[in-house]
N, C-alpha and C positions, 0 to 999 in steps of 0.2 A: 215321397213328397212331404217335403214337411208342411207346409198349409194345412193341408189335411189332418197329418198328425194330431195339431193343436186343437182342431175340432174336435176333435175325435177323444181326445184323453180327457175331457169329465165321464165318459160313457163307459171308461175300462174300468174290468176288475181288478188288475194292479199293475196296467201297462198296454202299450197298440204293440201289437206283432204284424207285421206288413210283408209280403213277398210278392214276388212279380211272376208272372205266368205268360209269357207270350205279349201280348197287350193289356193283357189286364193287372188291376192292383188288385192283392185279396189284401184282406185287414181282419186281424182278428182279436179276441182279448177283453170282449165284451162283456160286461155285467149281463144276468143273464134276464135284467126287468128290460132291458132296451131294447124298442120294437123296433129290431132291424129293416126292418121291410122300407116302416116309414121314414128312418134315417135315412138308408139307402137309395129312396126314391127323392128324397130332399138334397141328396147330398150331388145326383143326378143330375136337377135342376141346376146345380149351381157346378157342374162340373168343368165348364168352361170358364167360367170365374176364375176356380179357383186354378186352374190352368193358366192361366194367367199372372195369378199373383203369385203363384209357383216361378214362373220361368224372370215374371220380372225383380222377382230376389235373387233370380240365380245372376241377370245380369249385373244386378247390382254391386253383390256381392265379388261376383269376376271384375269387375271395373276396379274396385278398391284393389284386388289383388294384384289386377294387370300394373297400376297406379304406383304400388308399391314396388312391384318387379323394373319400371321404369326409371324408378327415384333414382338419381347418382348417389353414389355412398356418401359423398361428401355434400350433401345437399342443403345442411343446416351451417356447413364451411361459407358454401356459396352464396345463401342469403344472407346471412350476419357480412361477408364484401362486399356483397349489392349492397344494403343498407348503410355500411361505412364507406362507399362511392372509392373501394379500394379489390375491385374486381377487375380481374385482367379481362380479354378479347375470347380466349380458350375458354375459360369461364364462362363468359357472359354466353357464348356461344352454346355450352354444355348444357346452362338453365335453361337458353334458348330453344335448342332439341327437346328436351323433355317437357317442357309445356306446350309445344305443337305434337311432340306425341300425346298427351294426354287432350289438348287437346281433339284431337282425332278420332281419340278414343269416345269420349265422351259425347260427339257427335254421332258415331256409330252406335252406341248405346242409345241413344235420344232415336234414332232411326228404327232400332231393332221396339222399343217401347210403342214405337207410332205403330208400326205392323204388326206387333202385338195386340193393339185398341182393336184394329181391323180384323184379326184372325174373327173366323165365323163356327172353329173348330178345333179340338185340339189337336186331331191330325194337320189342320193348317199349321199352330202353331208347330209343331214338330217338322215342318216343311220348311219354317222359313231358313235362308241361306245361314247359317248360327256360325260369325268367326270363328277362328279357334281360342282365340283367348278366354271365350265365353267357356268353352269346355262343357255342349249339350249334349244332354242326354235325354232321349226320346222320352216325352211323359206318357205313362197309361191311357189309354183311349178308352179303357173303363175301369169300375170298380166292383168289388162284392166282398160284402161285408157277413164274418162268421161271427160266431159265438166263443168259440174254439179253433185253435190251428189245426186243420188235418193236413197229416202229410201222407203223400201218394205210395200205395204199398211197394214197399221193394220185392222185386221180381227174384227169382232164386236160381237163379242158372248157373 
């Protein structure tokens, strides 16, 4: 989650180390004056916030991409004959598809935003119906926050 990230990196020692565990985020990298407890209890508070302004950068961000993936190659061809009133029917036709797909888009995104306002969770948000152009990926449903990375001992079989 980058939201978090960004919080988080005045508080490291020279960098956030994050891994995922099941449902949870661990985060590690911490200076070792910072009173985790009370970070992590603050950062709790705001856990669905930032779940939120997590997932609506990720829409955001997928909408430019989809937006992009949409454009006809020749799309800077087709506006410069729209504007010279020297665009054929195929043409007009081709601009015409791609701004009812973006369109579209972009409505869907305004939808997926509104029930986002609404999520009361971030299990909900990870519930809602997420197209695929959106490309989700389930957020942590919690956090814990280290000093240091531990990693879990390797077994010897």
């Amino acid at each position: 989650m980058n939201t978090i990230i960004f919080i988080l990196l005045p508080y490291s020692k020279s960098g956030i180390i994050t891994r995922r565990e099941n449902d949870t985020l661990i985060i590690s990298g911490f200076r070792d004056d910072v009173d985790l407890e009370a970070l992590q209890a603050e950062l709790e508070v705001e856990w669905l916030e930032l779940a939120r302004q997590e997932a609506a950068n990720r829409i955001k961000n997928a909408l430019i991409a989809a937006s992009e993936r949409l454009r006809p190659n020749d799309f800077t061809d087709l506006i410069t004959k729209l504007q010279l009133g020297r665009i054929t029917d195929s043409e007009r036709q081709t601009l015409n598809a791609y701004y009812d797909a973006l369109d579209a888009l972009e409505r869907e995104a305004k939808a997926l935003l509104q029930k986002l306002e609404k999520a009361e969770s971030v299990e909900v948000v990870n519930k809602i119906p997420w197209p695929e152009w959106v490309g989700w990926e389930a957020l942590p449903l919690r956090l814990k926050l280290e000093v240091e990375q531990t990693y879990p001992e390797a077994s010897n079989k």
